[in-house]
C-alpha positions as CSV (number, residue, x, y, z in Angstrom):
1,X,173.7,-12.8,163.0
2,X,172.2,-12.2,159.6
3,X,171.2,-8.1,158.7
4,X,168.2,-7.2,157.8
5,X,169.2,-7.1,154.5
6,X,170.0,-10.5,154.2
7,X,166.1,-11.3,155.7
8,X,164.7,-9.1,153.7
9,X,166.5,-10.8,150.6
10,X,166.4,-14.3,151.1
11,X,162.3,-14.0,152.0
12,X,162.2,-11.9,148.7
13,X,164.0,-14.9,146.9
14,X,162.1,-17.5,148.2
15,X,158.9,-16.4,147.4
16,X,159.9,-15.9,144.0
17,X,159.5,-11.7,144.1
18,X,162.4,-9.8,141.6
19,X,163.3,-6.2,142.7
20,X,161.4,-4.6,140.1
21,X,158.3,-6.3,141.3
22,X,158.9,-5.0,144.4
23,X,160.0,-1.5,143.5
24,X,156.4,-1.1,141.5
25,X,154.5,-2.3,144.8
26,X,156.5,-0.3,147.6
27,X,157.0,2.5,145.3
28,X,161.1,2.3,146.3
29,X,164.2,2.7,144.1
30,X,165.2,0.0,142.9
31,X,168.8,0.9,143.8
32,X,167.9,1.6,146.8
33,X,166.3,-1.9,147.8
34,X,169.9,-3.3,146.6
35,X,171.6,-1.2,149.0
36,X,169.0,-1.8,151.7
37,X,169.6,-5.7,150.9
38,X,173.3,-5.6,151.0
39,X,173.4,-3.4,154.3
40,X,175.2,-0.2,152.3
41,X,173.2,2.5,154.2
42,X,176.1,4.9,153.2
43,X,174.1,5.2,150.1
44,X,170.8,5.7,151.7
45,X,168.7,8.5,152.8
46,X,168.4,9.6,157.1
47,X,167.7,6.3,159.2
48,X,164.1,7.5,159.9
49,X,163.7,7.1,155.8
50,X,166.0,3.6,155.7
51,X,163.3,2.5,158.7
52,X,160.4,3.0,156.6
53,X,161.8,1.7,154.0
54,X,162.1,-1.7,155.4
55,X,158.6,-1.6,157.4
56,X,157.0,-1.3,153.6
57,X,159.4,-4.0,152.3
58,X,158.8,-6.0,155.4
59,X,154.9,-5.5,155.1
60,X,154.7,-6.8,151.6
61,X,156.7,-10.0,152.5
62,X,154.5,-11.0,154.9
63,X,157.6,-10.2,157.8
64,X,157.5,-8.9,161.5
65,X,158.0,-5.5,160.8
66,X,159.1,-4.9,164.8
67,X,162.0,-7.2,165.0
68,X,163.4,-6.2,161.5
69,X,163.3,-2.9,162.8
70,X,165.1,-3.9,165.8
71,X,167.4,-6.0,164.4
72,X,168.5,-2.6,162.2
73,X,168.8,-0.7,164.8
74,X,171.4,-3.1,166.4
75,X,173.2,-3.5,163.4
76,X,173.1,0.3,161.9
77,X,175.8,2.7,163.8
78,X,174.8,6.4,162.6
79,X,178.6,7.4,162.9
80,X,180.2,4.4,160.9
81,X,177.3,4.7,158.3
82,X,176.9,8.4,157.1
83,X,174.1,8.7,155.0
84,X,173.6,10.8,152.0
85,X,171.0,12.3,149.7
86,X,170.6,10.5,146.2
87,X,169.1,11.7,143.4
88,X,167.0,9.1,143.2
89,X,165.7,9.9,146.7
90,X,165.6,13.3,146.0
91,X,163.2,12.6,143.0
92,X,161.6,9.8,144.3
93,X,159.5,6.9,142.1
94,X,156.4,9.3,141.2
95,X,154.6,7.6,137.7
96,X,151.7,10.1,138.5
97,X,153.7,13.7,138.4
98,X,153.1,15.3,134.7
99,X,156.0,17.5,133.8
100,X,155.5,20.2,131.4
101,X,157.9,19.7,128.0
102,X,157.9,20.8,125.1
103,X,156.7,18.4,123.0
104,X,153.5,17.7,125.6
105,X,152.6,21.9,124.7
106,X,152.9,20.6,120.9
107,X,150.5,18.0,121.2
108,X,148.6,20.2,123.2
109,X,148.6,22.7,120.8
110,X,148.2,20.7,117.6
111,X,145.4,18.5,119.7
112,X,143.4,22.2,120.2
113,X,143.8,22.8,116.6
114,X,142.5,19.6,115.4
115,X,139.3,19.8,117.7
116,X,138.6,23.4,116.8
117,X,138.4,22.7,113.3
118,X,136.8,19.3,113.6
119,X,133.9,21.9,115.0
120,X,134.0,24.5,112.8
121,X,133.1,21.7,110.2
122,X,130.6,20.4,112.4
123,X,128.6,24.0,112.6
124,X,129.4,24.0,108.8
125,X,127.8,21.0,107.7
126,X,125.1,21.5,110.4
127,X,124.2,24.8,108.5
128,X,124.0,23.5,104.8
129,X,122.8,19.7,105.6
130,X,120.6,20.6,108.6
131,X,117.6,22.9,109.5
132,X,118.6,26.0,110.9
133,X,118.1,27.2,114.3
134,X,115.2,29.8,114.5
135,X,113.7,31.3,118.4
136,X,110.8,33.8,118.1
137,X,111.5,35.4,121.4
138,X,108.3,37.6,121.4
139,X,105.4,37.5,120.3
140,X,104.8,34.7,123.2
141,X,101.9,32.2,121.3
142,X,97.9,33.1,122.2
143,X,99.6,36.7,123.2
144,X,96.4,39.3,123.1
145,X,96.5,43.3,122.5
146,X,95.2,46.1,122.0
147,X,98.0,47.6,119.9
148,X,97.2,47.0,115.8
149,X,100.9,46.6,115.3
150,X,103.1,44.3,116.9
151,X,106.9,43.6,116.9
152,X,107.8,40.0,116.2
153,X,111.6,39.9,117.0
154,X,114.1,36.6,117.5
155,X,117.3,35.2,116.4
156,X,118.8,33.0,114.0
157,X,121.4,31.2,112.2
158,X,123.6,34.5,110.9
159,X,123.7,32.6,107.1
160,X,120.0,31.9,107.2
161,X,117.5,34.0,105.5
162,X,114.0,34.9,107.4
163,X,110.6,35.7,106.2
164,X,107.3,36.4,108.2
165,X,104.4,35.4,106.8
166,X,106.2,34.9,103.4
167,X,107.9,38.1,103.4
168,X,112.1,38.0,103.9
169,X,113.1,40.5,106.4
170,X,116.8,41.6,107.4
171,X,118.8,39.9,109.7
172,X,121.7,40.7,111.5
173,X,125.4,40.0,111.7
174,X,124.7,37.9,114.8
175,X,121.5,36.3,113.5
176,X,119.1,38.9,115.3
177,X,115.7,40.0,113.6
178,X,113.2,42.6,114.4
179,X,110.4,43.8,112.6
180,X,107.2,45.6,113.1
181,X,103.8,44.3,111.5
182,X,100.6,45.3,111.0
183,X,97.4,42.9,112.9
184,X,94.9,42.9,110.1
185,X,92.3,40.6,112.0
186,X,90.9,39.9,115.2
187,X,92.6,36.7,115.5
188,X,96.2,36.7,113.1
189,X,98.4,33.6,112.5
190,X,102.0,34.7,112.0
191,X,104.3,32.1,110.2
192,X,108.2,33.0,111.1
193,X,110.1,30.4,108.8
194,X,114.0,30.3,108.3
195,X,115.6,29.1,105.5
196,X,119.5,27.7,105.5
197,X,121.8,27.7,102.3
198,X,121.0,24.3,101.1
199,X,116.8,25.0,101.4
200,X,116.4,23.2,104.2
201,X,113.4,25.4,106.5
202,X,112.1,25.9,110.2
203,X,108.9,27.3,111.1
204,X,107.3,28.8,114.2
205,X,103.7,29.7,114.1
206,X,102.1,32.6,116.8
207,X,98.4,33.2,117.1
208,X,97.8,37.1,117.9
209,X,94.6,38.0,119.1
210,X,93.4,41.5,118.6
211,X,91.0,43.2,121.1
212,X,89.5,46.1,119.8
């Protein structure tokens, strides 16, 4: 009577499959299918494992997955056949598990490097090629008051240089500005411009209107 092995072998053969085709679809040892194929379950894993080994093999050939299993269990005596732990068991076919080494932190590292100063040259040529970023957080546009002096205040590129209404004013570390000025009208147009180190401007316009 032929083992399963030998079915399992000579249906591999004649449909042409080679072990490592069938080790990449099952996702079994190599090694292990030629142990499973020449009946050598000394050097295979607990029957329960062997079993589903050949229900996977047997499923992919296109077998009756019942009757190879029976014809194992007719043929497979757990006392003449030991079985044993391999490595390769132990550590079975896994393409998908990353491992940590030390060249992958390298690359890591050297890969965090190169994007971080890909982007510090980005902001850098976006400051002296493009127009700097300007928001005039308050006076809101149309705001009305009764107060003659009002507080225009907003943030900027740090590098850029701000002037309201043609006059520069200070600006922060952290490209904040802040400064108090003076309504002269009932109705005042304030011009917030900021200029970047290669000239380049942006300007915000507020209408104030003054109720007296």
């Amino acid at each position: 009577m032929r083992t399963v092995g030998q079915v399992l072998k000579e249906e591999r053969e004649r449909k042409f499959y080679t072990l490592d085709e069938i080790e990449k679809v099952t996702r079994i040892r190599k090694e292990l299918l030629e142990a499973l194929e020449k009946g050598e379950y000394q050097k295979l894993p607990p029957p329960t494992f062997i079993q589903g080994f050949i229900k996977n093999y047997g499923k992919f050939l296109g077998l009756n997955t019942e009757k190879l299993l029976a014809i194992f269990r007719r043929e497979f005596s757990e006392g003449k056949n030991p079985p044993r732990i391999m490595e390769s068991f132990a550590n079975p076919l896994d393409k998908k598990r990353f491992k940590i080494t030390p060249t992958r932190v390298l690359v890591s590292v050297v890969l965090a490097l190169i994007i971080t100063f890909f982007v510090y040259l980005w902001f850098q040529y976006r400051f002296l090629v493009g127009s700097p970023f300007l928001e005039v957080t308050q006076p809101v546009d149309q705001f009305s008051t009764i107060q003659e002096e009002i507080v225009i205040s907003g943030r900027t590129d740090p590098e850029a240089k701000v002037s309201i209404n043609n006059q520069e004013i200070q600006v922060d570390q952290n490209g904040k500005f802040s400064q108090q000025i003076k309504l002269a009208d009932n109705a005042s147009t304030i011009v917030i411009s900021a200029v970047s180190g290669s000239g380049k401007q942006t300007k915000i316009q507020r209408t104030v209107f003054l109720k007296r």
